[in-house]
MDAnalysis code that builds the backbone (N, CA, C; Angstrom):
import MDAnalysis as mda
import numpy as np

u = mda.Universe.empty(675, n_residues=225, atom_resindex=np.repeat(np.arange(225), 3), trajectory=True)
u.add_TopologyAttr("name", ["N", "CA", "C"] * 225)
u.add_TopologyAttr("resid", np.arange(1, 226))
u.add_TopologyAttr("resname", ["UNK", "UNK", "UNK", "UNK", "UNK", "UNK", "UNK", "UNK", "UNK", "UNK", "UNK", "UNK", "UNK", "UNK", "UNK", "UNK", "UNK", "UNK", "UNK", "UNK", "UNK", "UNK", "UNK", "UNK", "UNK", "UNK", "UNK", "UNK", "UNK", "UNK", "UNK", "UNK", "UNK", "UNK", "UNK", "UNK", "UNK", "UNK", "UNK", "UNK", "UNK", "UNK", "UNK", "UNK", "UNK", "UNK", "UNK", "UNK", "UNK", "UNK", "UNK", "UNK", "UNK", "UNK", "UNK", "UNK", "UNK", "UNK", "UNK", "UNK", "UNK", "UNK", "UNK", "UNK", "UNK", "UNK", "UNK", "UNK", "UNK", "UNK", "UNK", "UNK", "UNK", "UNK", "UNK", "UNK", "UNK", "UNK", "UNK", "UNK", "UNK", "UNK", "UNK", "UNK", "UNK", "UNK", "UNK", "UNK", "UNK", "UNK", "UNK", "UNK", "UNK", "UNK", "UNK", "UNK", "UNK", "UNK", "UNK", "UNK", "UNK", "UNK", "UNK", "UNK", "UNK", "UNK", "UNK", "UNK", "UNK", "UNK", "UNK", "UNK", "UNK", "UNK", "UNK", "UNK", "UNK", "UNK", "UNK", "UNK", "UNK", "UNK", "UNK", "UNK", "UNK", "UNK", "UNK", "UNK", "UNK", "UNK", "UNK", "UNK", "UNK", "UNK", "UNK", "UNK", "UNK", "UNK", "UNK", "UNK", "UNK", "UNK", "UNK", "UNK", "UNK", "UNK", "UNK", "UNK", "UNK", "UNK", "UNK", "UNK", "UNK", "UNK", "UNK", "UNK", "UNK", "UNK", "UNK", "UNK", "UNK", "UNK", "UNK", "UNK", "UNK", "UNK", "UNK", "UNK", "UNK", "UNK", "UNK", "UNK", "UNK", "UNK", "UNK", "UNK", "UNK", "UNK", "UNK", "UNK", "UNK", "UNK", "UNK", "UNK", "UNK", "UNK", "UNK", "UNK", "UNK", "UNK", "UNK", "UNK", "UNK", "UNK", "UNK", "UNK", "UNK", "UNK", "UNK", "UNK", "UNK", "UNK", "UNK", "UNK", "UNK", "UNK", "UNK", "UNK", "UNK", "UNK", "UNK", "UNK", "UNK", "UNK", "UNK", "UNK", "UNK", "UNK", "UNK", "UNK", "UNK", "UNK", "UNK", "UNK", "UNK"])
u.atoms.positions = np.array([
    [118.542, 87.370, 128.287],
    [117.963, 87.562, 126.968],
    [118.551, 86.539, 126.009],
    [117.765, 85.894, 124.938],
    [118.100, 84.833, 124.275],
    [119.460, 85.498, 123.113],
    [119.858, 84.791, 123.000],
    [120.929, 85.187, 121.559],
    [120.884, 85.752, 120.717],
    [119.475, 85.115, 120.016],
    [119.333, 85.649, 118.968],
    [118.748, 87.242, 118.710],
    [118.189, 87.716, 117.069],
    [117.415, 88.691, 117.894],
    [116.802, 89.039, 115.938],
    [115.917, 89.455, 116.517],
    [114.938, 90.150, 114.942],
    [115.083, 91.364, 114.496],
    [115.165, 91.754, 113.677],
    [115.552, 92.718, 112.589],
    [114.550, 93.118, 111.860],
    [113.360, 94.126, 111.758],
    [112.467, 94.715, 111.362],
    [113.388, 95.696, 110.212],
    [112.998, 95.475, 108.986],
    [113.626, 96.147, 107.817],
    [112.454, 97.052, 107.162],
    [112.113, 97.665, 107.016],
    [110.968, 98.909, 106.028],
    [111.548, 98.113, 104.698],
    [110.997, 98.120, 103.636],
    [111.063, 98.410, 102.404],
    [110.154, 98.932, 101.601],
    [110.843, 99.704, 100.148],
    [109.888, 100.762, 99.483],
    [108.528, 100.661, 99.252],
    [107.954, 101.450, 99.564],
    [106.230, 100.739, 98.528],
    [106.215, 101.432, 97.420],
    [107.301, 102.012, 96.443],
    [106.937, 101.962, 94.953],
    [108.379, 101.860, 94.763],
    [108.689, 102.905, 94.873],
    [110.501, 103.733, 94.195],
    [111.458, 103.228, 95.127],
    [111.693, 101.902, 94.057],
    [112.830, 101.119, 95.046],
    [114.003, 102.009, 95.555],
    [113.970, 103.270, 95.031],
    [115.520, 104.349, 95.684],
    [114.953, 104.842, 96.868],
    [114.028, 104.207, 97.656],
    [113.942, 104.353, 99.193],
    [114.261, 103.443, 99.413],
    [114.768, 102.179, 99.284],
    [115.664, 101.009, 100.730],
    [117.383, 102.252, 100.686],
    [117.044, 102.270, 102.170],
    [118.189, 102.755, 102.901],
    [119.726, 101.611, 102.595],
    [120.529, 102.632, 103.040],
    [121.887, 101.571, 102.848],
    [122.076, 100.531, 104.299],
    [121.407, 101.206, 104.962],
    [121.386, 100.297, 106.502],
    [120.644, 98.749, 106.216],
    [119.765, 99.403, 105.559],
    [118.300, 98.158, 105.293],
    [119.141, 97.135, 104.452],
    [119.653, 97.552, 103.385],
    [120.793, 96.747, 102.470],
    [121.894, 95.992, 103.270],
    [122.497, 96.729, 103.993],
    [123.566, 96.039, 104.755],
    [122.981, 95.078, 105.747],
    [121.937, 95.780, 106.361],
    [121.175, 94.581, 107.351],
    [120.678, 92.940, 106.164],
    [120.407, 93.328, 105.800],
    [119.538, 91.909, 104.443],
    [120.919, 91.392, 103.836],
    [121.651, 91.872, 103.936],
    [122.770, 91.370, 103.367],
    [123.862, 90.397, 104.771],
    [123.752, 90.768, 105.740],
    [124.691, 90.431, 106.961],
    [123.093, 88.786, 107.771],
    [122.236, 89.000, 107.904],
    [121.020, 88.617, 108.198],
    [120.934, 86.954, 108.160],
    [120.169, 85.933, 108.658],
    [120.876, 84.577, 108.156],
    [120.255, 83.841, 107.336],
    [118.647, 84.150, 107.385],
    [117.281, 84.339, 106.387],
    [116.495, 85.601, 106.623],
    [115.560, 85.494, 105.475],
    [114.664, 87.043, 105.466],
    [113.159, 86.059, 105.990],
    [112.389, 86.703, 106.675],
    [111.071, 86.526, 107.103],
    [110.244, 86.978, 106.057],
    [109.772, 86.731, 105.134],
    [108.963, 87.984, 104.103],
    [107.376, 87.266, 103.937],
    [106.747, 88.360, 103.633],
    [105.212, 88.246, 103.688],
    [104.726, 87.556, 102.168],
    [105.346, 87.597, 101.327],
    [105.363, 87.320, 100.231],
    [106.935, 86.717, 99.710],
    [107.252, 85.772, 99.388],
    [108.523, 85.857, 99.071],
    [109.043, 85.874, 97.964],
    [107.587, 85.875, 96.772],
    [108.230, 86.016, 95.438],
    [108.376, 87.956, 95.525],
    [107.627, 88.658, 95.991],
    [107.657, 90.166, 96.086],
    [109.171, 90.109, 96.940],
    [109.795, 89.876, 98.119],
    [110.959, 90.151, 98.516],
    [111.808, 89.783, 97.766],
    [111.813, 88.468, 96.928],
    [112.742, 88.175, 96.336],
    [113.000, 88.689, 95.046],
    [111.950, 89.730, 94.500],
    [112.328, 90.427, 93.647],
    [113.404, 91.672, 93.976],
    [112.877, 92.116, 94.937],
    [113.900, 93.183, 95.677],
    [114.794, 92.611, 96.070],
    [115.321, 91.601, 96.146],
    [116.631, 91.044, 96.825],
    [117.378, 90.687, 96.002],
    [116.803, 90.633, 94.559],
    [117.535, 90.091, 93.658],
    [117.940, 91.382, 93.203],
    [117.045, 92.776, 93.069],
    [116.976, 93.848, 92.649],
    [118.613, 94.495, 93.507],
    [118.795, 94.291, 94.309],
    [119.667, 94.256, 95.408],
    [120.644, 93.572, 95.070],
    [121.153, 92.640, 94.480],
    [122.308, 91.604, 94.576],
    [122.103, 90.704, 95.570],
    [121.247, 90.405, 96.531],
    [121.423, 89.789, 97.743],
    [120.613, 88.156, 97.554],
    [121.326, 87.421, 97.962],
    [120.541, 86.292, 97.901],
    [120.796, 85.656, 99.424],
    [119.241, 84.947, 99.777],
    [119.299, 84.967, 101.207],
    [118.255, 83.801, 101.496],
    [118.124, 83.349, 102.531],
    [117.266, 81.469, 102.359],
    [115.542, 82.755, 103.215],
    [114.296, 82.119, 102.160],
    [113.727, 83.067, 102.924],
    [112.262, 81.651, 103.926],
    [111.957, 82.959, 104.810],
    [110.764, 82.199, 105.735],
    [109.852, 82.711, 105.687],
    [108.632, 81.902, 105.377],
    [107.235, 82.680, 104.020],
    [106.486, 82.990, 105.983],
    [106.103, 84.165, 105.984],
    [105.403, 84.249, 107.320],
    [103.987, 85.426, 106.846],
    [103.199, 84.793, 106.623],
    [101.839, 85.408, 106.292],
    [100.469, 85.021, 107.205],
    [99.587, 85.629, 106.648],
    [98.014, 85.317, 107.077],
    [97.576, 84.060, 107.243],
    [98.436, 83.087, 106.546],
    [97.464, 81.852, 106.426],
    [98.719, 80.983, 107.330],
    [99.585, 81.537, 107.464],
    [100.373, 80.343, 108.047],
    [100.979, 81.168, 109.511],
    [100.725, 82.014, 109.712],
    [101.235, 82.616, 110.625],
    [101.574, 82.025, 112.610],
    [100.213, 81.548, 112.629],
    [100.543, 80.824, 114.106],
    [101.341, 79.352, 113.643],
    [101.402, 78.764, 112.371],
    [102.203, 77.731, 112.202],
    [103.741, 77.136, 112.039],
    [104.144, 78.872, 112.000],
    [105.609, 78.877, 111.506],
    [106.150, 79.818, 112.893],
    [105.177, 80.463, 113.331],
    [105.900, 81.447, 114.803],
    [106.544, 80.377, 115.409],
    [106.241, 79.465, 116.344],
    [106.966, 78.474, 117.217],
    [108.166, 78.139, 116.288],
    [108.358, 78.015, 114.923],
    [109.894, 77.463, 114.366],
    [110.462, 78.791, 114.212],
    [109.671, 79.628, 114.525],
    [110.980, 80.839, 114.023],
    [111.251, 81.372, 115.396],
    [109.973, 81.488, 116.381],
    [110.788, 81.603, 117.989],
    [112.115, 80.887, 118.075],
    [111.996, 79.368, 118.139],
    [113.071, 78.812, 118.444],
    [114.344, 78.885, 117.236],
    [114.275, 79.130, 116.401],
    [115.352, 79.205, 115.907],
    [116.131, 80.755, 116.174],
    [115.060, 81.612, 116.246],
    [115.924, 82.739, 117.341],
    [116.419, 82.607, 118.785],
    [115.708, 82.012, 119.150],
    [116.722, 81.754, 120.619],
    [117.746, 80.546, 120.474],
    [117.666, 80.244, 119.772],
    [118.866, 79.385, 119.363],
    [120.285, 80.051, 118.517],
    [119.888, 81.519, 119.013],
    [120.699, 82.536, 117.780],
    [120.894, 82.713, 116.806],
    [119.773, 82.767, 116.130],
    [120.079, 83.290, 114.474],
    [119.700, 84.793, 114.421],
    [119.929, 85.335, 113.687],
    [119.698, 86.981, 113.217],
    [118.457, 86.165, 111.976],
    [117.645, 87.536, 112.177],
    [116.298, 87.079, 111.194],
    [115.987, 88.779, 110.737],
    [115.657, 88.780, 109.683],
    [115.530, 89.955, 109.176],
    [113.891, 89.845, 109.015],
    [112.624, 90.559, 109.472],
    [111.334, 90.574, 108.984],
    [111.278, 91.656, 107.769],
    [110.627, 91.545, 106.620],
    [110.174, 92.563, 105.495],
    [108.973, 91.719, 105.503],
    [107.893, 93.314, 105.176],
    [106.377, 92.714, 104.391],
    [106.649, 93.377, 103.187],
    [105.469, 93.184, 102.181],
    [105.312, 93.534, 100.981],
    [105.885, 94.717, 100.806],
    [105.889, 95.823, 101.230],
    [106.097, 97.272, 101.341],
    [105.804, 97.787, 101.984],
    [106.501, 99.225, 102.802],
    [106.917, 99.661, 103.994],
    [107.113, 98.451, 105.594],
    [106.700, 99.543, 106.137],
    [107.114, 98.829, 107.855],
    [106.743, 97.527, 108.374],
    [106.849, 96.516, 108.616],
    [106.418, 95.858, 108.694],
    [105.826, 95.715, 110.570],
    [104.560, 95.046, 110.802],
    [103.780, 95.033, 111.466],
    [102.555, 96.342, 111.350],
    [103.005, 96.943, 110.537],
    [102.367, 97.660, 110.522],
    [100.693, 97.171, 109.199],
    [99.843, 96.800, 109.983],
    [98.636, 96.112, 109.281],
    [98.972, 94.902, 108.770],
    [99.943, 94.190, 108.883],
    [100.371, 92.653, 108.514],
    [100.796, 91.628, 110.025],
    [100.571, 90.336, 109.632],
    [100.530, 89.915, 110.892],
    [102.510, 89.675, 111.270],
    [102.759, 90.997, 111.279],
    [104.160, 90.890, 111.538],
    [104.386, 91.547, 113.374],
    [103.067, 91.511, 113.496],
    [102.971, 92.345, 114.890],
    [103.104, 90.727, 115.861],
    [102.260, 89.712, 115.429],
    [101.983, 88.640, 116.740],
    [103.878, 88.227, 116.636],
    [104.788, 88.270, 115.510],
    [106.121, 87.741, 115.938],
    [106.930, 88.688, 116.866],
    [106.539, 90.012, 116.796],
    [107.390, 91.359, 117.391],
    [106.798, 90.848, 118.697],
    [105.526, 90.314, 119.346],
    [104.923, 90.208, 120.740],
    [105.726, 89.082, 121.037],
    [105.591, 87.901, 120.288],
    [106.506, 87.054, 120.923],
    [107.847, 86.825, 121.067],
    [108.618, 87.445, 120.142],
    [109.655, 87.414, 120.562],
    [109.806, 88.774, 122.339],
    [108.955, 89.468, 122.051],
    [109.147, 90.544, 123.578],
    [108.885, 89.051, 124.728],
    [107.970, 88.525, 124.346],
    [107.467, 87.831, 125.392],
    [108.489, 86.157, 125.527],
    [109.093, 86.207, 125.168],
    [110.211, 84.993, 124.767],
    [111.293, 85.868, 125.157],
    [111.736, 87.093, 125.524],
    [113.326, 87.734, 126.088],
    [114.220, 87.620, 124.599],
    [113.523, 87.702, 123.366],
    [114.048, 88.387, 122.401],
    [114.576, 89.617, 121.841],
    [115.804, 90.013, 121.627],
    [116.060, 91.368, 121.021],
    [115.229, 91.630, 119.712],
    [114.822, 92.346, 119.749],
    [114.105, 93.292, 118.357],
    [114.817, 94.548, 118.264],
    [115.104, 94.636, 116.955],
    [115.613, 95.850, 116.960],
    [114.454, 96.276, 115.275],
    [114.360, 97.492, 115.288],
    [113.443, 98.139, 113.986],
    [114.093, 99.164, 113.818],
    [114.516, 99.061, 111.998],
    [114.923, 99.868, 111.342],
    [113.762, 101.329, 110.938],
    [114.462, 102.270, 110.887],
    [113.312, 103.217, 110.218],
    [113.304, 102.839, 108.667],
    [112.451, 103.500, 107.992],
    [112.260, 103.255, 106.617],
    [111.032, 103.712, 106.176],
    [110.462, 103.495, 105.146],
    [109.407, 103.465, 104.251],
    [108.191, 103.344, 105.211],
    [107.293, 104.298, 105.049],
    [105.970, 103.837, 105.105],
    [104.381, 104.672, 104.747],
    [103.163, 104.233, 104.197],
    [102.472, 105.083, 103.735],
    [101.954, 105.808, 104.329],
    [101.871, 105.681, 105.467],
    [100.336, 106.893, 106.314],
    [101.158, 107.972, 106.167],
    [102.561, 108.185, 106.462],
    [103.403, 109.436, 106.685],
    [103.506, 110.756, 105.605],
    [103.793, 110.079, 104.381],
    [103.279, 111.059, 103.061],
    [102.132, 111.108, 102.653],
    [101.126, 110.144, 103.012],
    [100.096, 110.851, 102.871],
    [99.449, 111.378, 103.752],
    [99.644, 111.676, 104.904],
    [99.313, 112.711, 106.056],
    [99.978, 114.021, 105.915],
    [101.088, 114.168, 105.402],
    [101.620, 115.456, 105.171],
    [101.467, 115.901, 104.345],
    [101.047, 115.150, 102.809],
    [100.715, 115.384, 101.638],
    [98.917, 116.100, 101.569],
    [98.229, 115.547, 102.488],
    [97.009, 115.639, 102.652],
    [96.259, 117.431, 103.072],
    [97.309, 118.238, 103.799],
    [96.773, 119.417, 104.207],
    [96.003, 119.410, 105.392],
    [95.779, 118.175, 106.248],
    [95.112, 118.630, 107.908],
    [95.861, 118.473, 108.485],
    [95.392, 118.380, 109.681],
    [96.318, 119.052, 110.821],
    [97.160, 117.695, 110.910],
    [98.877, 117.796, 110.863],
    [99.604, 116.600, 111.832],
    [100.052, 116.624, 112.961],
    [99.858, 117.892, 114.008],
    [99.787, 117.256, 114.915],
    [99.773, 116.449, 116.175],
    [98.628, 115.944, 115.648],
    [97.840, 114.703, 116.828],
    [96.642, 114.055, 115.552],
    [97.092, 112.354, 114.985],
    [96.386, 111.770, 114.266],
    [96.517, 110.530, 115.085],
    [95.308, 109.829, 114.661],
    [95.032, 108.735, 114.574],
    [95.012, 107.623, 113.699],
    [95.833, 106.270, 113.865],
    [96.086, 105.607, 112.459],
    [94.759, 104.277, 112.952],
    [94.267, 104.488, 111.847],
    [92.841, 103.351, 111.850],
    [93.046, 102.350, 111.576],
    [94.398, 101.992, 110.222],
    [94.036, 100.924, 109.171],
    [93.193, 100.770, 108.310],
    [92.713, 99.173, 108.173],
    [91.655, 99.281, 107.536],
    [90.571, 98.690, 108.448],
    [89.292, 99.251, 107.712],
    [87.909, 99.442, 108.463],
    [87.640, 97.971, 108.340],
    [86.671, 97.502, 109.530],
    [86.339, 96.023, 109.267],
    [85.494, 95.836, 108.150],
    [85.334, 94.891, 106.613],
    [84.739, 94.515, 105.309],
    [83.142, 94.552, 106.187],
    [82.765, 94.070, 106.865],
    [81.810, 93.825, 107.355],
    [81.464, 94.020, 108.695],
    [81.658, 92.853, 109.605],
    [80.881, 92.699, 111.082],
    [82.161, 93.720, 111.702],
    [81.437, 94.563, 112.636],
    [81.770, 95.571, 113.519],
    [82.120, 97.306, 112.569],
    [81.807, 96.900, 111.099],
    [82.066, 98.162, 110.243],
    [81.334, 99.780, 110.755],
    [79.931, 99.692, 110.940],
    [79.558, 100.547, 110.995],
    [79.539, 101.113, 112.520],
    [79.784, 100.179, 113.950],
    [80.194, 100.560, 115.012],
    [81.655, 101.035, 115.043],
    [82.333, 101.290, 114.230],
    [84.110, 101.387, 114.573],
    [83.505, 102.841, 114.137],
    [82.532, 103.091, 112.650],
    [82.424, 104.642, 112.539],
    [81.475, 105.130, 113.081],
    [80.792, 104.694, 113.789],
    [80.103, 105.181, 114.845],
    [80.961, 105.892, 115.769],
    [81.977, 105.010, 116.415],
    [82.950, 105.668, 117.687],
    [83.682, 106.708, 116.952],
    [83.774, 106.440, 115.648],
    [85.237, 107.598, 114.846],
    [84.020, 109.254, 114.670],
    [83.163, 109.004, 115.141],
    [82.266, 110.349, 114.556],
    [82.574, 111.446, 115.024],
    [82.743, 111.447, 116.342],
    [83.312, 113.022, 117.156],
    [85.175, 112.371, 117.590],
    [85.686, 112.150, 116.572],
    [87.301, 112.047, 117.338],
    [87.835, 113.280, 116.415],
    [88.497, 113.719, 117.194],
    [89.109, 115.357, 116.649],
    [90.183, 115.265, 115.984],
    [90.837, 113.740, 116.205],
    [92.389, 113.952, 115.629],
    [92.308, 113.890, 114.301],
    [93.095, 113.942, 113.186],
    [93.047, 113.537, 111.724],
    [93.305, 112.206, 111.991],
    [92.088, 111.212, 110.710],
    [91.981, 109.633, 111.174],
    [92.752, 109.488, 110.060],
    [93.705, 108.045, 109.408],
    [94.144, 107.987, 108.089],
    [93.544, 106.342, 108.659],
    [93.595, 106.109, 107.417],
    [92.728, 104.642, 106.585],
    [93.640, 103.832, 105.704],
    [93.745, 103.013, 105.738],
    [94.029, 102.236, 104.197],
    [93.106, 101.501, 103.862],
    [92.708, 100.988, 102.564],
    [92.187, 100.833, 101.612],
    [92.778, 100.357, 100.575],
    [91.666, 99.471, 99.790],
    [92.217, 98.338, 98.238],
    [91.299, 99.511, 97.204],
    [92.118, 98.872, 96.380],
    [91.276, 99.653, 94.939],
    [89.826, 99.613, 94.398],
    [89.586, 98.421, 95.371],
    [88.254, 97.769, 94.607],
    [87.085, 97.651, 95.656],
    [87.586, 98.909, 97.384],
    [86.695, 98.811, 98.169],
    [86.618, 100.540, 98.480],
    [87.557, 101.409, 97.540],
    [87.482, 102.724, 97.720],
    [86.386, 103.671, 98.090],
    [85.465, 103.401, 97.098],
    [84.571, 104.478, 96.585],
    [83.652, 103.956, 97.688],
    [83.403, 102.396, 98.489],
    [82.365, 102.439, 99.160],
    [82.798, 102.832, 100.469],
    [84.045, 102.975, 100.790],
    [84.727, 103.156, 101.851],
    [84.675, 104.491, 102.079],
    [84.736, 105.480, 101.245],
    [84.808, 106.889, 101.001],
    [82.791, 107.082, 100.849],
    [82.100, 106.827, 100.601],
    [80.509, 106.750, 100.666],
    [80.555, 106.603, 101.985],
    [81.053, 105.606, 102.449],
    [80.709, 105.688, 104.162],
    [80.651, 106.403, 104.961],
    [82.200, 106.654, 105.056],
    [82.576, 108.026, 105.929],
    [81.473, 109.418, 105.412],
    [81.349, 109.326, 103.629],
    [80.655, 110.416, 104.396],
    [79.270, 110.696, 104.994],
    [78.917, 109.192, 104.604],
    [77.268, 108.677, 105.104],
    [77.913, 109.405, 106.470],
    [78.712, 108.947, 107.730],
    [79.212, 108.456, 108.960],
    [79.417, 110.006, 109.743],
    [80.253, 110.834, 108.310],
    [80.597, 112.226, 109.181],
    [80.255, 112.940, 108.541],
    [79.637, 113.029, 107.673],
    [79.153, 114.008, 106.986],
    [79.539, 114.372, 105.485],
    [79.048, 114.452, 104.592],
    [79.462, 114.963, 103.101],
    [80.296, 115.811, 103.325],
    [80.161, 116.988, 103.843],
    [81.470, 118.192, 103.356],
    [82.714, 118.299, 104.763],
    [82.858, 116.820, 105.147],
    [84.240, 116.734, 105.825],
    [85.181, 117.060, 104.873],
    [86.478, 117.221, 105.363],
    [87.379, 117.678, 104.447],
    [88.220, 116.371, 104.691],
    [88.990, 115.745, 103.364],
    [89.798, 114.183, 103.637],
    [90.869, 114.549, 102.610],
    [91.571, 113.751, 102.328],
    [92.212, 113.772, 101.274],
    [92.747, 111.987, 100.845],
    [93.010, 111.894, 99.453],
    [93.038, 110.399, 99.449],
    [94.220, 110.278, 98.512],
    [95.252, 109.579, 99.211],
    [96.621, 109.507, 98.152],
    [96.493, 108.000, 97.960],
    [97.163, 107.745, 96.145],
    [97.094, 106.346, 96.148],
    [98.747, 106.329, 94.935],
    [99.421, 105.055, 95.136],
    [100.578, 104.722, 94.359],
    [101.650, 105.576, 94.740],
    [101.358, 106.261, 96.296],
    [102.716, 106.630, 96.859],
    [104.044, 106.421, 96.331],
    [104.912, 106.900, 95.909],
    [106.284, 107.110, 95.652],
    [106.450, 106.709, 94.221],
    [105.476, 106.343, 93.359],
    [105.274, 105.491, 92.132],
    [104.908, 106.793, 90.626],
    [104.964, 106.168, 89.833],
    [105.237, 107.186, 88.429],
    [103.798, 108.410, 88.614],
    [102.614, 107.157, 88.831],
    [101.089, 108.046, 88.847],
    [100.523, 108.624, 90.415],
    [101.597, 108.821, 91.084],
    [101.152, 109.342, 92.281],
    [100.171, 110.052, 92.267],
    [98.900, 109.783, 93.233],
    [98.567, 111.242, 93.165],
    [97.499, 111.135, 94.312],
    [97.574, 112.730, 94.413],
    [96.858, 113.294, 96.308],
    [95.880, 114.218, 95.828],
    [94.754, 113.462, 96.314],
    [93.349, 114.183, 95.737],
    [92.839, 114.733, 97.173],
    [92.626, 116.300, 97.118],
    [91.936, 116.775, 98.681],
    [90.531, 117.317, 98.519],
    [89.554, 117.132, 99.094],
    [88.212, 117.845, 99.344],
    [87.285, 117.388, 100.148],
    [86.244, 117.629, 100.093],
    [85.215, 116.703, 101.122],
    [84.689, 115.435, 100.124],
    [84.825, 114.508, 101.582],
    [84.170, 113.374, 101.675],
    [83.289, 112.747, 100.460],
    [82.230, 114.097, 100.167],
    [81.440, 113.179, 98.642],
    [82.292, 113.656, 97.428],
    [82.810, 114.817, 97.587],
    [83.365, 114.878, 96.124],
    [83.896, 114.031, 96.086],
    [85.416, 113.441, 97.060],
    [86.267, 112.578, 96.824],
    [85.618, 111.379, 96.189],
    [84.279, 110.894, 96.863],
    [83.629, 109.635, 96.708],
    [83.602, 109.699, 94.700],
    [83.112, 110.835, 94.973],
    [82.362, 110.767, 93.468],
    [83.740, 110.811, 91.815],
    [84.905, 111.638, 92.843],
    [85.733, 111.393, 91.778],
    [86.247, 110.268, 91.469],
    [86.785, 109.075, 92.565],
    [86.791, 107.716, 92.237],
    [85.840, 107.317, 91.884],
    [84.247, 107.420, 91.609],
    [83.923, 106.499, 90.897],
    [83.586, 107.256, 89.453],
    [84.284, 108.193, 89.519],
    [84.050, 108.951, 87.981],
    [85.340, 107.780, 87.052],
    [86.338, 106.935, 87.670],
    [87.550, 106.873, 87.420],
    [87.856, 105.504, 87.950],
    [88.066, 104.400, 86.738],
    [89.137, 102.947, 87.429],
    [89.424, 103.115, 88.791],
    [89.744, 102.914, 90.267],
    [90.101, 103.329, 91.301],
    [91.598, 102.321, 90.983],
    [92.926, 102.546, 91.088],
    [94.268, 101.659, 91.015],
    [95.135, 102.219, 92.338],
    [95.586, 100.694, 92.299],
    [96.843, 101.311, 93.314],
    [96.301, 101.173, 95.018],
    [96.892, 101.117, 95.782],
    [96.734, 100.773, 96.981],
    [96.393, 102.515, 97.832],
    [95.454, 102.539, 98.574],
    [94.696, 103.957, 98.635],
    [94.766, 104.230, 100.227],
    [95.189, 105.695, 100.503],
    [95.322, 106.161, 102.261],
    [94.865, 107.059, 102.191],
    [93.598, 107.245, 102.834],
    [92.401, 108.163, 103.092],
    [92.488, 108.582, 104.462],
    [93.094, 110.095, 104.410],
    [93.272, 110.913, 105.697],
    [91.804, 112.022, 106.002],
    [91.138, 111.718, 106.872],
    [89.861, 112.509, 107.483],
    [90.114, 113.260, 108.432],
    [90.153, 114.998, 108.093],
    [89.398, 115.641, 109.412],
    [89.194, 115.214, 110.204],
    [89.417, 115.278, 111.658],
    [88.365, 115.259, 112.475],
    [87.255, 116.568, 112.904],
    [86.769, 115.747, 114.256],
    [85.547, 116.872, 114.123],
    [85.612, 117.868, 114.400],
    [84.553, 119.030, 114.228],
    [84.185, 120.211, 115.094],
    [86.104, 121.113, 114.693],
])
C-alpha cells in the first residue's frame, strides 16, 4: 500500500458547532485540504484558526487535477478532502478520487460528520428503516425514466434539490406517484430558518410555490403501497 493516504473530513452545512474536534485536529495535522470550493473552506478554516495550502478539486477540473493528487499521495502526503458542506462524495465529484485512490493501493480513511439526508429523514416522519438515497433527479435527459422505475419502490426515497428547481421537482413526483403521497421537505438544515414541512406531494408542491423557495432542499417520499 502506497504511503500516503486521504482523509475524508464532513463539514457543517449551516451551524458551524457541528465540525467535530477530530475533523479540527485532522485539518489541522493534514499537509493540504482538497476542497470543492476553496473560498467556502477557507472561510471555515479561517473560522477555525487553521491555515493550510488548499487543492481546488471540483466539476470542471476534476479528471485534471486527480493524476497530481494520485501521485502526490503515493508519494506520501496526508490530504484532507472537504466539499462545500457535509460528507464529501456524497453527490460531489469527491467519489471518482475515493475510487482511485482504492484502485492505486491508497489508504482512505472517512471521518463521520455532518450530513443532510440523515435529519431530514428522521425529521420527516416515514419509515427509516430501509431508504433509498436518490440525489438529485436528472434536469432533463433520463428525468422522467428514473421516476418511472421510482413508482412502485417501497423504501422511503430522499432527493436533493436547489431552490430554484423545487416546486417543479415536487409537481413531478406527484405527477409520477401520485398527489396524496405522503413526503416531507426540509430545507436550511441546522441554520436559523430551518424548517420541515410534511404532507402529500401536491400540498407540499403548492406551499413552495405559495412562498420564495431558499436554501438548499431534501425531499423524503413514501414509498409505495
Amino acid at each position: 500500500m502506497a504511503g500516503g493516504k486521504l482523509i475524508l473530513v464532513p463539514t457543517p452545512i449551516g451551524n458551524l458547532e457541528d465540525i467535530t474536534l477530530r475533523a479540527i485536529r485532522v485539518l489541522g495535522e493534514v499537509d493540504a485540504v482538497i476542497a470543492e470550493d476553496t473560498r467556502v473552506s477557507g472561510r471555515l478554516l479561517q473560522h477555525l484558526g487553521i491555515s493550510k495550502p488548499f487543492i481546488p478539486f471540483h466539476a470542471h477540473n476534476e479528471h485534471h487535477v486527480l493524476e497530481n493528487i494520485i501521485a502526490r499521495l503515493a508519494q506520501g502526503s496526508t490530504l484532507a478532502l472537504v466539499s462545500d458542506a457535509g460528507t464529501p462524495a456524497i453527490s460531489d465529484p469527491g467519489f471518482l478520487l475515493v475510487r482511485a485512490c482504492v484502485k492505486a493501493d491508497i489508504k482512505v480513511e472517512t471521518l463521520p460528520g455532518p450530513t443532510a439526508f440523515v435529519p431530514a429523514l428522521v425529521n420527516s416522519g416515514l419509515p427509516c428503516d430501509r431508504f433509498t438515497f436518490e440525489g438529485f433527479l436528472p434536469v432533463k435527459k433520463g428525468r422522467q425514466t428514473r421516476l418511472s422505475e421510482l413508482k412502485t419502490e417501497t423504501r422511503t426515497m430522499i432527493f436533493y434539490e436547489s431552490p430554484h428547481r423545487i416546486v417543479r421537482t415536487l409537481s413531478d413526483l406527484s405527477t409520477a406517484f401520485g398527489p396524496d403521497r405522503q413526503a416531507s421537505v426540509s430545507r436550511e438544515l441546522t441554520k436559523v430558518f430551518e424548517e420541515n414541512a410534511q404532507g402529500t406531494l401536491s400540498a407540499l408542491a403548492a406551499h413552495f410555490n405559495a412562498k420564495e423557495p431558499k436554501g438548499e432542499f431534501v425531499i423524503c417520499v413514501g414509498g409505495a403501497g
